[in-house]
Each structure stands twice: as C-alpha cells, then as structure tokens.
DOZABA-515985 format. One record per atom (N, C-alpha, C, CB): residue number from 1; atom name; x, y, z. Coordinates in steps of 0.05 Angstrom, whole numbers. Glycine has a CB too. Example, Ala and Ser with C-alpha at 12.3 -4.5 7.8 and 13.67 -1.06 7.14 Angstrom:
2
(rec 1; "N"; (264; -114; 156)) (rec 1; "CA"; (246; -90; 156)) (rec 1; "C"; (264; -66; 156)) (rec 1; "CB"; (226; -89; 181)) (rec 2; "N"; (257; -45; 142)) (rec 2; "CA"; (273; -21; 143)) (rec 2; "C"; (258; 1; 157)) (rec 2; "CB"; (282; -12; 114)) 
# end
This chain:
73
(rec 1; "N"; (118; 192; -201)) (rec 1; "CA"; (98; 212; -195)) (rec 1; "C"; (73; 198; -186)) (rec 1; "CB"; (92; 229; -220)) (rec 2; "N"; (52; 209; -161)) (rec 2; "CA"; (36; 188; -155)) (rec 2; "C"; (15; 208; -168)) (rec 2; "CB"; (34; 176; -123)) (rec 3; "N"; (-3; 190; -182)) (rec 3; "CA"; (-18; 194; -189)) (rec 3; "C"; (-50; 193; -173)) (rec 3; "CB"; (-10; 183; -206)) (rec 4; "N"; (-79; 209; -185)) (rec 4; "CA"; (-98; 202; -172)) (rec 4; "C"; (-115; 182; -176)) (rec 4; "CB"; (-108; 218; -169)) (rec 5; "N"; (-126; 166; -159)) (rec 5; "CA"; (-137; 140; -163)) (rec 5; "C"; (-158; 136; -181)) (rec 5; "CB"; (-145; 131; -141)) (rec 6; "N"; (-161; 119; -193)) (rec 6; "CA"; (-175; 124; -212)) (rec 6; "C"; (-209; 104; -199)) (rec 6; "CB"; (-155; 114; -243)) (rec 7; "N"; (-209; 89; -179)) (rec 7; "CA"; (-223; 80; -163)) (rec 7; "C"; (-226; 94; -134)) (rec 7; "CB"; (-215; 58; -164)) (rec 8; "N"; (-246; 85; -113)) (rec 8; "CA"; (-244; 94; -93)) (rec 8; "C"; (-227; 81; -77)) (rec 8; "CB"; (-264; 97; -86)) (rec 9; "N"; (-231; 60; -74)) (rec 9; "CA"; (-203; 46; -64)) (rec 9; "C"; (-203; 13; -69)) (rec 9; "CB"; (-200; 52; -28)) (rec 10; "N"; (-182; 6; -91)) (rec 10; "CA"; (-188; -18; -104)) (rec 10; "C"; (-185; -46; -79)) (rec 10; "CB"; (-165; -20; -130)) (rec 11; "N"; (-179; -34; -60)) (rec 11; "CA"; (-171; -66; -30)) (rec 11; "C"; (-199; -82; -38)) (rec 11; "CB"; (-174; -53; 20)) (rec 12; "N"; (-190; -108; -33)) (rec 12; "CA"; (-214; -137; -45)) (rec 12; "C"; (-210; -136; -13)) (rec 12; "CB"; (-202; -175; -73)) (rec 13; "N"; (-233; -121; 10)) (rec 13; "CA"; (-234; -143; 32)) (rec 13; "C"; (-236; -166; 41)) (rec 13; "CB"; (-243; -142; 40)) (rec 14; "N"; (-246; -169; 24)) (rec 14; "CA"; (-251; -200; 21)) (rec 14; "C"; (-226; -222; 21)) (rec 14; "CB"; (-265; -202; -7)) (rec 15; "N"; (-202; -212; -1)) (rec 15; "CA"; (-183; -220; -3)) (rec 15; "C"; (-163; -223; 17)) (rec 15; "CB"; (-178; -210; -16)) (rec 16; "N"; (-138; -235; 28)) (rec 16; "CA"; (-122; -239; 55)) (rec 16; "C"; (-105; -235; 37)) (rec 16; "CB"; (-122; -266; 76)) (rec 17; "N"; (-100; -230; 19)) (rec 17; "CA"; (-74; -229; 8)) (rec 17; "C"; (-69; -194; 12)) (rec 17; "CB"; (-73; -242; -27)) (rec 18; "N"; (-51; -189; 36)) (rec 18; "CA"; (-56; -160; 32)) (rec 18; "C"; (-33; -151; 10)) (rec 18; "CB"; (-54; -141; 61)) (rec 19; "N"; (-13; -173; 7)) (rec 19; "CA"; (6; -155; -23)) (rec 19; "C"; (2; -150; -41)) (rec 19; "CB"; (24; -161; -35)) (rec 20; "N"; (-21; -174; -54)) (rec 20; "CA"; (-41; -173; -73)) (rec 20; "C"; (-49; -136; -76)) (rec 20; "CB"; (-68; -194; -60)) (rec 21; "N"; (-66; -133; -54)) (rec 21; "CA"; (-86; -106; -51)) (rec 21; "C"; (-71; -82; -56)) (rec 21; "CB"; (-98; -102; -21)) (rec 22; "N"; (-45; -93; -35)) (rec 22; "CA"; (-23; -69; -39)) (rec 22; "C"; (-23; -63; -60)) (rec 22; "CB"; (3; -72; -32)) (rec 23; "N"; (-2; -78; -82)) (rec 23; "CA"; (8; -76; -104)) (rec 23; "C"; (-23; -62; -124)) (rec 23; "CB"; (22; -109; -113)) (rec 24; "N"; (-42; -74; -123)) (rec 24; "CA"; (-82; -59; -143)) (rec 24; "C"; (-61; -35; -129)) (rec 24; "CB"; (-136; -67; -124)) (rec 25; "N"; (-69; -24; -114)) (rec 25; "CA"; (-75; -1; -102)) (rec 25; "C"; (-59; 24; -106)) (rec 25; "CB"; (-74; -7; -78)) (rec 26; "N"; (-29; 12; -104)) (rec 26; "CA"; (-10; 27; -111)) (rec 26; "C"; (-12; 31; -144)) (rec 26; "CB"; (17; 16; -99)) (rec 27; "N"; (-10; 11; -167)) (rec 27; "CA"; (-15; 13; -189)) (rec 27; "C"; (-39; 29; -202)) (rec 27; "CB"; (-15; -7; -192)) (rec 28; "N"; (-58; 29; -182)) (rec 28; "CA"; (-79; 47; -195)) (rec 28; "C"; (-67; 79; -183)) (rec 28; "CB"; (-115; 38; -183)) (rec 29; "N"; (-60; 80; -163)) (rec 29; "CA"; (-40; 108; -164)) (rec 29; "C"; (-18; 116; -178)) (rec 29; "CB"; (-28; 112; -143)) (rec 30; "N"; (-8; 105; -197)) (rec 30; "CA"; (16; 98; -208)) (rec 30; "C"; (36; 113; -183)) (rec 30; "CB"; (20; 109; -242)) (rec 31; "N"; (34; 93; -163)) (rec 31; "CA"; (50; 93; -142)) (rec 31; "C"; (76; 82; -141)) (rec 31; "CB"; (37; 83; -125)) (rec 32; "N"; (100; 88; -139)) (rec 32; "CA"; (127; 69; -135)) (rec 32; "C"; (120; 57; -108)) (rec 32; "CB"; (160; 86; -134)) (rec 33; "N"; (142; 45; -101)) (rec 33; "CA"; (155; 37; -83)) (rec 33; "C"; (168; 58; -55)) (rec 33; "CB"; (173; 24; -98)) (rec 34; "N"; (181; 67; -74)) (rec 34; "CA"; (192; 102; -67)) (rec 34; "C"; (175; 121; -57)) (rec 34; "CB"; (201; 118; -91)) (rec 35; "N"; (157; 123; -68)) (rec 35; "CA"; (132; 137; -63)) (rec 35; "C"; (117; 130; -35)) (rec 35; "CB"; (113; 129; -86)) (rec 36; "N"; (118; 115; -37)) (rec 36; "CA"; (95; 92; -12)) (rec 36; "C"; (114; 105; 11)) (rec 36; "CB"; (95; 43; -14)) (rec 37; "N"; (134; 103; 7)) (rec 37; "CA"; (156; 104; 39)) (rec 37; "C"; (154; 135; 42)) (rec 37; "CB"; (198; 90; 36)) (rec 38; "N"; (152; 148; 27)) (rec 38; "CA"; (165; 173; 28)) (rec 38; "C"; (140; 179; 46)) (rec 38; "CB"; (173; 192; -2)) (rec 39; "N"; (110; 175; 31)) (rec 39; "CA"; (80; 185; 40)) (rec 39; "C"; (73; 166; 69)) (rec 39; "CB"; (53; 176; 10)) (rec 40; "N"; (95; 148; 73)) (rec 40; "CA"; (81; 133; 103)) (rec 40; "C"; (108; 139; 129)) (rec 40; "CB"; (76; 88; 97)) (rec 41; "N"; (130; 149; 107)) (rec 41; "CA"; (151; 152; 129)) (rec 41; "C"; (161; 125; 133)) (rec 41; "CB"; (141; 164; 156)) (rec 42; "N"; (153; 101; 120)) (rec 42; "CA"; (167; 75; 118)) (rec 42; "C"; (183; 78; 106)) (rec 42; "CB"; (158; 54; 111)) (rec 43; "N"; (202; 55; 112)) (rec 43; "CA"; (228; 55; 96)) (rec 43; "C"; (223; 36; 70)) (rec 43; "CB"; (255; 43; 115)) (rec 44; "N"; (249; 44; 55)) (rec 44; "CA"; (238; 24; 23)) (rec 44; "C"; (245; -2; 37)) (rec 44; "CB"; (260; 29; -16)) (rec 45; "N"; (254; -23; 48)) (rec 45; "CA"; (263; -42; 60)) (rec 45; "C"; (232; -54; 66)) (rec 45; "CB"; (284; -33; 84)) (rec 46; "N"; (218; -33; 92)) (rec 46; "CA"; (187; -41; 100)) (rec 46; "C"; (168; -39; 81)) (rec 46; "CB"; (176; -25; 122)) (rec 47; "N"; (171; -24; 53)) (rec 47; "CA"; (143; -27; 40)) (rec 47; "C"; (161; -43; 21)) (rec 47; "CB"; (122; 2; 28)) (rec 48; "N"; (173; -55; 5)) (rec 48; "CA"; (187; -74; -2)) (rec 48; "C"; (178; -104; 5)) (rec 48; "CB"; (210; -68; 6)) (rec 49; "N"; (183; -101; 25)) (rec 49; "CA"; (171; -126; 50)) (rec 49; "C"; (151; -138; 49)) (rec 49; "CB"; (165; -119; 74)) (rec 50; "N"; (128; -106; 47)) (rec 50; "CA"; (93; -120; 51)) (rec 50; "C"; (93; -121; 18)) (rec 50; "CB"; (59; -94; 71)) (rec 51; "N"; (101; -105; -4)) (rec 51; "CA"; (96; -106; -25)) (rec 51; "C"; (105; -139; -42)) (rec 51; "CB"; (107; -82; -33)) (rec 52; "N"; (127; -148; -26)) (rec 52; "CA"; (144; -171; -37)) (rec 52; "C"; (119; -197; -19)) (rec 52; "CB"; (188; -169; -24)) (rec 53; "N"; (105; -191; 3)) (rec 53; "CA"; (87; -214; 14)) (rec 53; "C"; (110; -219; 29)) (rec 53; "CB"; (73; -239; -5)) (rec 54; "N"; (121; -215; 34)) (rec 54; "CA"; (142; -229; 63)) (rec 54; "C"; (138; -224; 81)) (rec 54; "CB"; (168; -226; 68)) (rec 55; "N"; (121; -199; 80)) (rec 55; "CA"; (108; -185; 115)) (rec 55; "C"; (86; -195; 114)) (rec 55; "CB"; (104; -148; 122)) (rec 56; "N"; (73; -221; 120)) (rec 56; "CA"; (44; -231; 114)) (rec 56; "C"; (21; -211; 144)) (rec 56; "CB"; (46; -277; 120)) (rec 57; "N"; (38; -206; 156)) (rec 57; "CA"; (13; -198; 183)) (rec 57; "C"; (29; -163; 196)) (rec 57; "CB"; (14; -234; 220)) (rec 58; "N"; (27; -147; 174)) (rec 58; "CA"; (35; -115; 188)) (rec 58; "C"; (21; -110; 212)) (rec 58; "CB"; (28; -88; 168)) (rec 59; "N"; (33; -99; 214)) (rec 59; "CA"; (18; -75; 253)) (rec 59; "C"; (2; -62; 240)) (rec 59; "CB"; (43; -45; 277)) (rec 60; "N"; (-21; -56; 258)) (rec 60; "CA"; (-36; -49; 244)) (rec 60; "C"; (-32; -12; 239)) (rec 60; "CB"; (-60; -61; 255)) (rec 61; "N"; (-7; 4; 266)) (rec 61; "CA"; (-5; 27; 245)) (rec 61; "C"; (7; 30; 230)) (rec 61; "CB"; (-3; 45; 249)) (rec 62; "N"; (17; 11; 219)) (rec 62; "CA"; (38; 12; 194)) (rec 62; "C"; (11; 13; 169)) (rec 62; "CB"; (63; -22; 191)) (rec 63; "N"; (-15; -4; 175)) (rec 63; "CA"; (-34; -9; 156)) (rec 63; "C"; (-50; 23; 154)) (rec 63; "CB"; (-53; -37; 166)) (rec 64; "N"; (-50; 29; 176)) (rec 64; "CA"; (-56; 61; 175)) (rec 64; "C"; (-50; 73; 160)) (rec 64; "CB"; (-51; 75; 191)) (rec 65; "N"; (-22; 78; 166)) (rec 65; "CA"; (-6; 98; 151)) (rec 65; "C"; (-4; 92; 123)) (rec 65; "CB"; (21; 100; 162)) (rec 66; "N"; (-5; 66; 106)) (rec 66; "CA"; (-10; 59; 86)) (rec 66; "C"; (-44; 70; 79)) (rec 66; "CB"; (-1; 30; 85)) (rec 67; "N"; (-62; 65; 92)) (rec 67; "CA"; (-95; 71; 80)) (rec 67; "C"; (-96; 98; 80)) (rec 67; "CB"; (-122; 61; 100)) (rec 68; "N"; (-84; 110; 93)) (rec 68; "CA"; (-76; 151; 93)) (rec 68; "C"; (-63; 150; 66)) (rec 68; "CB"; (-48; 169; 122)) (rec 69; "N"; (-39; 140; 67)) (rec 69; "CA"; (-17; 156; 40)) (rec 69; "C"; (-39; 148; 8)) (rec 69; "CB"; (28; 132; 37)) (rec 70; "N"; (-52; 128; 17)) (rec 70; "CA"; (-62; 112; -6)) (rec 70; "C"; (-100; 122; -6)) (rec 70; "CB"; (-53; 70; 2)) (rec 71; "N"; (-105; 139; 8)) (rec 71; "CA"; (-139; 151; 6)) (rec 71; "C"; (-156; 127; 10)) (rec 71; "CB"; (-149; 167; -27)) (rec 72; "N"; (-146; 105; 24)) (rec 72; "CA"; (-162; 84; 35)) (rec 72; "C"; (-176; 86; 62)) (rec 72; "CB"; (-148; 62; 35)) (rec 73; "N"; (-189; 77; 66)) (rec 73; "CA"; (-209; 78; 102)) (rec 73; "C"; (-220; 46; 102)) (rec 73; "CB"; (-247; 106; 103)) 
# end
C-alpha cells in the first residue's frame, strides 16, 4: 500500500547516489517495488535496476516519471 509522505520530498541533491534517494523516498512512502512500476508504468526489472544501483545514469524521463509517481519536482 503506498503510503503518504511523511516529508516533502526526502532526495539529498546534493547526493549522486540516486539509489540511495530512491530507496529514502520510496520508504518514506511505504512504497514497494511493485508499486513504483505500477505508478511509472516501469517494469519491476527497470525499477529493480535503479533501486538495486545497477542503473547508475537513468534517462531522464524515466526520472520524471519516478518524481510524478513519487510527489517529487
């Protein structure tokens, strides 16, 4: 169940680690995995990917569609 954030949006800009941010972000939504794909139309394979850090450099509308499902800007 995703939950509502309990921050405005926890991303460390600062930070390059975007799996890092991912993972704050989704956790403060009590977001799955499952969740993320369903709300970006990614597959569990692609948010798996950036969530696991193996996707170090996403497109950036894949990063879109993640800052929408996730109430980030």
């Amino acid at each position: 169940m995703v939950g509502k954030p309990t921050t405005e949006c926890p991303f460390d800009w600062g930070s390059m680690d975007f799996a890092a941010n991912l993972k704050r972000a989704m956790a403060d939504r009590k977001m799955t995995q499952a969740d993320l794909a369903r709300a970006t139309g990614l597959s569990t394979a692609q948010v798996a990917s950036l969530v696991n850090g193996k996707t170090k450099d996403p497109r950036l509308s894949t990063v879109s569609k993640i800052a929408a499902a996730l109430n980030c800007s």
